[in-house]
N, C-alpha and C positions, 0 to 999 in steps of 0.2 A: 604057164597057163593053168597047168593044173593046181599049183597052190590060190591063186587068183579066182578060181572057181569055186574052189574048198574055202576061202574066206567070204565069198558072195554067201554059199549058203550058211555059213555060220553066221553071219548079219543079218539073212532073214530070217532065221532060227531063231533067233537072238529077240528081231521088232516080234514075229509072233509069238512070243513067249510073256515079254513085256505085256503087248495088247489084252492077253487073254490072266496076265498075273489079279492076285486080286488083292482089290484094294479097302482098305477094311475102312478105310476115311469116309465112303460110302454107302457105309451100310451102320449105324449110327442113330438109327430110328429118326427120332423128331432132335434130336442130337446134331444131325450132321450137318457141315456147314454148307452154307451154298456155293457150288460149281457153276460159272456160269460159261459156258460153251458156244464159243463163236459158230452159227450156223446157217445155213441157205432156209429165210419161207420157203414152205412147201406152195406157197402161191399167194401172189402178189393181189390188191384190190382190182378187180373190173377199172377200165379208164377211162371211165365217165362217172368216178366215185370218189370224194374227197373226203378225207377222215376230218370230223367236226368237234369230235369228246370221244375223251379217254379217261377212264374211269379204274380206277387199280383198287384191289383190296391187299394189304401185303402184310405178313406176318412178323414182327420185332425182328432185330441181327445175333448173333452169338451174345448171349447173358453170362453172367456169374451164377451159381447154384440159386435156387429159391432157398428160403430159409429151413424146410426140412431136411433137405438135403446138404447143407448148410450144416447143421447138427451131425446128420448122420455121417458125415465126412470126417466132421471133429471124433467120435465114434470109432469111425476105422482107424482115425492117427492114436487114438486109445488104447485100442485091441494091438496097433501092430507095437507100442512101446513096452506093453504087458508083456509081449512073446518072444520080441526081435531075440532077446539073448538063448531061446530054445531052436531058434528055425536051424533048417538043413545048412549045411555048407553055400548049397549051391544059391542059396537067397543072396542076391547081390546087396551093396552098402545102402544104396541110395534107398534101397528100401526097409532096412532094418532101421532108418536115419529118417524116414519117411514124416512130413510133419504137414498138415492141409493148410494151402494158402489160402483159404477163403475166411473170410470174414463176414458178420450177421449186421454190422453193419452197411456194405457190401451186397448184401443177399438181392439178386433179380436183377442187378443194373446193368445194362447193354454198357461193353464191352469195349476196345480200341476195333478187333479186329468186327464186329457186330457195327459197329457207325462205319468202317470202310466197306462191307458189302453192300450198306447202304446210298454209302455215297458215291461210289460205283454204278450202282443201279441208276440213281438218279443222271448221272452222267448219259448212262445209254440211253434213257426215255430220254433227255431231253435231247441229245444228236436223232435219236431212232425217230418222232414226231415231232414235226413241225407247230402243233399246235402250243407246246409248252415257250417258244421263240418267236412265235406272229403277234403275240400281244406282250402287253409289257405286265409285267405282274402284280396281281391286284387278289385281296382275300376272298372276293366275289366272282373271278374269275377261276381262280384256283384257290378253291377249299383244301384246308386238313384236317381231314379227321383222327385222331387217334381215340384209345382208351385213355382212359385216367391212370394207369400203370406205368412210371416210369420210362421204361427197357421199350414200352409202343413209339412213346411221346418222344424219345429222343432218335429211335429210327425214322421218323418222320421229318424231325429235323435236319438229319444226315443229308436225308433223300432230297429234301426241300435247297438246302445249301449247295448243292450240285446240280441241284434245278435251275433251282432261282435266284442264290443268293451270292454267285460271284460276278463281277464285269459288270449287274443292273442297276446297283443303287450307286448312293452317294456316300455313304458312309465311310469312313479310313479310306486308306491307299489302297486298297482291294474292290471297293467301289462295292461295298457291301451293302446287298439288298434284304432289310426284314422282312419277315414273315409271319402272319398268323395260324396259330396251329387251335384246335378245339375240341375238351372232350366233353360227356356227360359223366355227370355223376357215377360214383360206386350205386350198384344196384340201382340204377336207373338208365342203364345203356342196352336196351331191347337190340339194337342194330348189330350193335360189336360185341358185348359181352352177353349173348341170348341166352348162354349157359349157365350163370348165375341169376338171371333173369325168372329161372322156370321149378319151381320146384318139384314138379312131377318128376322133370328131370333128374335132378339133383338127386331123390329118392331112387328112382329105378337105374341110377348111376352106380349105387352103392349097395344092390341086391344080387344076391347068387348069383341067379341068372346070367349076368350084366359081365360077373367076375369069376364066374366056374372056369370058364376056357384059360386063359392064363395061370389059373390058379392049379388045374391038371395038367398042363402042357411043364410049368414048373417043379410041380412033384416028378415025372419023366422024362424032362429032360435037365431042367436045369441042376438039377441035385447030382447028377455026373458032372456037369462043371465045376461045383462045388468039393467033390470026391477030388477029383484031380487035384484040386487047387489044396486041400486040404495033405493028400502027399508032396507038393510042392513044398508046403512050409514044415512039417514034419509033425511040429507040436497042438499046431492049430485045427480045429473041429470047426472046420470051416461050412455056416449056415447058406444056405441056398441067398438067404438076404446078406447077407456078408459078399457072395460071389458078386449078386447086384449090382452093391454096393462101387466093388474094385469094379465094373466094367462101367460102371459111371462119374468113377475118378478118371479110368481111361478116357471115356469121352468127352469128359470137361479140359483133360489135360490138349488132346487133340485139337480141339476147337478154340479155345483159349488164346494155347500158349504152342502151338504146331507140335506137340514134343508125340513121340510114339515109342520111344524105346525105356518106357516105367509102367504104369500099370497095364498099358496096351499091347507089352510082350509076354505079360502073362495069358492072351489067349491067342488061342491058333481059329485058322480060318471059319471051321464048323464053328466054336464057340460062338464067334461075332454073327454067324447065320443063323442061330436059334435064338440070341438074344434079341436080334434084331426083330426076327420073327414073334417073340414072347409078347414085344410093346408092340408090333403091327394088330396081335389077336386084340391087345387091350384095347388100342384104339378103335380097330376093326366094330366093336360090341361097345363104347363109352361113345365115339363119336362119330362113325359112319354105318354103311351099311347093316351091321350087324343090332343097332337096335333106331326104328326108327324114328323113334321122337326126337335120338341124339340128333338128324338132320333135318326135320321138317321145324325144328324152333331156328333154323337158319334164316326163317323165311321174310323174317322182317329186314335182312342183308341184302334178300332180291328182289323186295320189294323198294328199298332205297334206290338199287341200282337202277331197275326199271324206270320208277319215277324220275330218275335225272336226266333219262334218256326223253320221257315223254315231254316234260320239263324242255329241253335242248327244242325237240321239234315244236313247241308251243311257244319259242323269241326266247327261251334262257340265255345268258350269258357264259355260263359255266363249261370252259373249255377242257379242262382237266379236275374230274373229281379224287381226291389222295384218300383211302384211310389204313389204319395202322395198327394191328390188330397181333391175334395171337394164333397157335394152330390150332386151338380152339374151338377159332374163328373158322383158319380155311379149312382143316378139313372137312367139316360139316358143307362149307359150300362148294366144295368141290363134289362132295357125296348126292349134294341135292341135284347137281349140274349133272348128274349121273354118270360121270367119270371110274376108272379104274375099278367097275361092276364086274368082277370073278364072278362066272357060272354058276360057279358052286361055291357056297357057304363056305366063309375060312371057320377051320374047328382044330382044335388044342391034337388032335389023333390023324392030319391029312397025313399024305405018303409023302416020303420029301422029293418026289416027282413033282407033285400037287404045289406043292411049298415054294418050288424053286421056277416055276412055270406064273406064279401068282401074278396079278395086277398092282392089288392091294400093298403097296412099299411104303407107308409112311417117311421114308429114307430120302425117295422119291416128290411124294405128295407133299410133304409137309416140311422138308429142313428148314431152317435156320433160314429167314429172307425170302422164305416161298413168298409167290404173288401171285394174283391172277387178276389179268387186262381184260377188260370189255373196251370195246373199240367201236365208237357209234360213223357211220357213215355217211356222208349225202350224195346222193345222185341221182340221175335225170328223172323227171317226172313226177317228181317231189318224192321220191322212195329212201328208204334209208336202210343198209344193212347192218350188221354185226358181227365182226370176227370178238375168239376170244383167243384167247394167249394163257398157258400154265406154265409157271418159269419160265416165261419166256418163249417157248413150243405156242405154233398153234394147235389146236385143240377143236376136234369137231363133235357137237353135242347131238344126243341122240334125234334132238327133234329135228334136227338142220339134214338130215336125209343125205348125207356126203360130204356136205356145201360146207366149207372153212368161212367165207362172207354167205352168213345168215339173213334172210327180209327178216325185215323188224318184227312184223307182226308172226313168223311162225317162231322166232327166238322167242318171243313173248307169250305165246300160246303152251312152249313143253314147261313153263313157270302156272300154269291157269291153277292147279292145286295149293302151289307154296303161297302165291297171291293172296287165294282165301283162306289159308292158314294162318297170314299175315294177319286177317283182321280178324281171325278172332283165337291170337297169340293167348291173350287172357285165359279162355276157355282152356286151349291145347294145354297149358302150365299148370291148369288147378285155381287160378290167381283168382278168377271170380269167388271159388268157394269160401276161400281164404281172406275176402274184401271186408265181411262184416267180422270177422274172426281179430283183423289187428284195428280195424277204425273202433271200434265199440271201447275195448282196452285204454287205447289211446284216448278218445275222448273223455272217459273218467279219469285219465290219469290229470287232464288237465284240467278237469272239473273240481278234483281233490287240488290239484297245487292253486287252483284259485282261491277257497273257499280259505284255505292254511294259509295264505299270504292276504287275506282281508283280516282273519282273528287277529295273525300277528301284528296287524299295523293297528288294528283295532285294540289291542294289548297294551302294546307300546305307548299308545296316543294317553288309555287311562294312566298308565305309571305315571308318564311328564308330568302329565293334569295334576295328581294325585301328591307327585315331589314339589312341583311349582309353587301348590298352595302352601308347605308348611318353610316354604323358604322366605322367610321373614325376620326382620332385627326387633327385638325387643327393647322400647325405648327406656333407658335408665339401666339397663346391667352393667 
């Protein structure tokens, strides 16, 4: 009995040990992939309410490096072939052997395991709501929206083919159902890409201010992980952007390809906690809280959402709106939705009380296949509510006073600012000032290619003219 007792508590010593171990797979900033966690609504709809539209904003699945990073990768397999024969003993093979598998042409494209989170996903919405299975599928019924960016377009497709594209159509032995997916233009996508859209932004994106906090927070802390790392290999003067660098091999290697025993055993737990924290400040001050233009140019995103809603209760059609986006995208509209608001200001100097207590996790808010559900309702008396969903959680917004299923119209009231910043987006960007600025340019560029292509043809015509006449036979030579 007493040994029997003695291994009970060493079992549960054991799970809580596990439970409480930490897992660095999760803390990975806008890196990290999606978890998606079987769990109980915290509360189901009223039952006299039927869900009508479902409307998702979702962020691409795991990528390949973009092409900076791309470069800068190629970079580290540079630095580490110049060194490998100086490092310590204790530097393992595989990394003196070290060679980047990424390729530029390659760069940004959604992934094996990025199309499986997605088409996962699409599996649970379409079991989880009935409305993606009551009608039969049709582009007008169920739109998709993505960006023009590859890595969006093809997680839309994931999600669509597990939606709607096995067992409905007629196509092959799979009974495969097509699909239309739609984007707008580069620099013409106000909805999904606002952030290119705005260059106030874009400006006050890439000032001091904007980038002081990360840029101090890495002179103090990160330059110790850099120290370390730099005894680690022995010979190497290892740069605060070099440490980066290997913690973003780590997290490509993680996400990728599941591997955690190469670059991601070069750091211990605090490391991945301040790194992660480093890209929360950036974010934090580039596209939430921390500066607010980064979320009020969201506002043409809830201005679409809204309209489809009012749209639905005006005889729309449109049972499930899809779009496919970037974290770009959602963080700002989760910022605007007033979500994961810390009391206090995040700054490069909190206490790591402060730090470890925070809201603000990009880790969280934003990985790999974030999404976020608006869910429109009908019931009795011609009312309609709205729950929202963040990964999947529901989510209760400040305006909603408690209330998981929002009335329409006070969900639509805590929006009454982003609305009017919606239309006059132009303004908030600058873009007005900037209207006569590129049209004037442009219309003498084409005023000049006209006037140069009437001479030439005017040129041209004399030559002929002018060859034609002396082409003639003289009779008798």
């Amino acid at each position: 009995r007493f040994l029997l007792f003695k291994g009970l508590i060493l079992i549960i010593l054991l799970d809580f040990g596990s439970c409480n171990s930490f897992d660095f797979g999760r803390h990975l900033a806008s890196k990290t992939p999606y978890k998606y966690e079987k769990h109980s609504l915290h509360e189901v709809p009223p039952p006299s309410c039927k869900l009508v539209q479902v409307q998702l904003v979702a962020r691409h699945g795991i990528r390949n490096p973009t092409s900076g990073n791309v470069q800068k990768l190629m970079d580290l397999e540079a630095d580490v072939k110049e060194k490998s024969d100086g490092f310590n003993s204790q530097v393992p093979d595989w990394l003196k052997q070290w060679s980047s598998p990424y390729k530029q042409s390659e760069q940004g494209l959604l992934v094996l395991s990025g199309e499986k989170e997605h088409f996962d996903f699409g599996k649970r919405m379409s079991t989880r709501y009935k409305v993606f299975t009551e009608q039969k599928y049709s582009p007008y019924v169920f739109p998709i929206r993505t960006t023009y960016v590859p890595r969006a377009s093809r997680s839309g497709n994931a999600f669509a083919y597990a939606a709607f594209g096995l067992d409905t159509g007629n196509i092959g032995p799979y009974s495969y159902q097509p699909f239309y997916t739609w984007s707008a233009a580069k620099y013409q996508d106000e909805v999904l890409r606002f952030f290119e859209m705005c260059p106030n932004y874009i400006a006050k994106n890439e000032d001091e201010e904007t980038t002081s906090h990360k840029k101090l927070f890495t002179e103090k802390y990160i330059v110790k992980i850099a120290e370390k790392l730099s005894k680690y290999f022995g010979n190497w003067n290892v740069t605060t952007n070099n440490a980066l660098m290997m913690w973003q091999a780590c997290a490509y290697e993680y996400s990728i390809h599941n591997t955690t025993d190469q670059w991601c055993s070069l750091f211990d737990e605090e490391d991945f906690k301040l790194v992660e924290f480093l890209y929360d400040l950036r974010d934090y001050y580039s596209k939430g809280y921390g500066m607010e233009l980064s979320y009020k140019i969201a506002s043409p995103l809830v201005k679409s959402i809204i309209d489809e809603m009012q749209n639905f209760k005006n005889g729309s059609d449109v049972a499930a709106y899809l779009r496919f986006a970037h974290a770009e995208t959602i963080i700002p509209l989760v910022t605007l939705m007033g979500l994961y608001h810390d009391t206090e200001e995040l700054t490069y100097d909190m206490s790591v009380e402060d730090r470890e207590k925070r809201k603000w996790r990009t880790s969280e808010i934003s990985p790999y296949a974030a999404n976020v559900v608006f869910n429109l309702y009908s019931c009795e008396s011609d009312e309609y509510v709205v729950e929202v969903l963040h990964n999947e959680r529901q989510v209760i917004l400040p305006q909603c006073e408690g209330y998981i299923f929002c009335d329409f119209e006070t969900f639509q009231s805590g929006f009454k600012n982003a609305l009017l910043d919606a239309k006059q987006f132009d303004k908030l960007c600058g873009l007005e000032d900037t209207c006569i600025g590129w049209i004037l340019p442009m219309t003498i560029s084409v005023l000049i290619t006209f006037l140069v292509s009437i001479l030439f043809a005017l040129g041209f015509y004399m030559i002929k003219r002018y060859t034609s006449s002396k082409n003639y036979i003289r009779v008798g030579d």
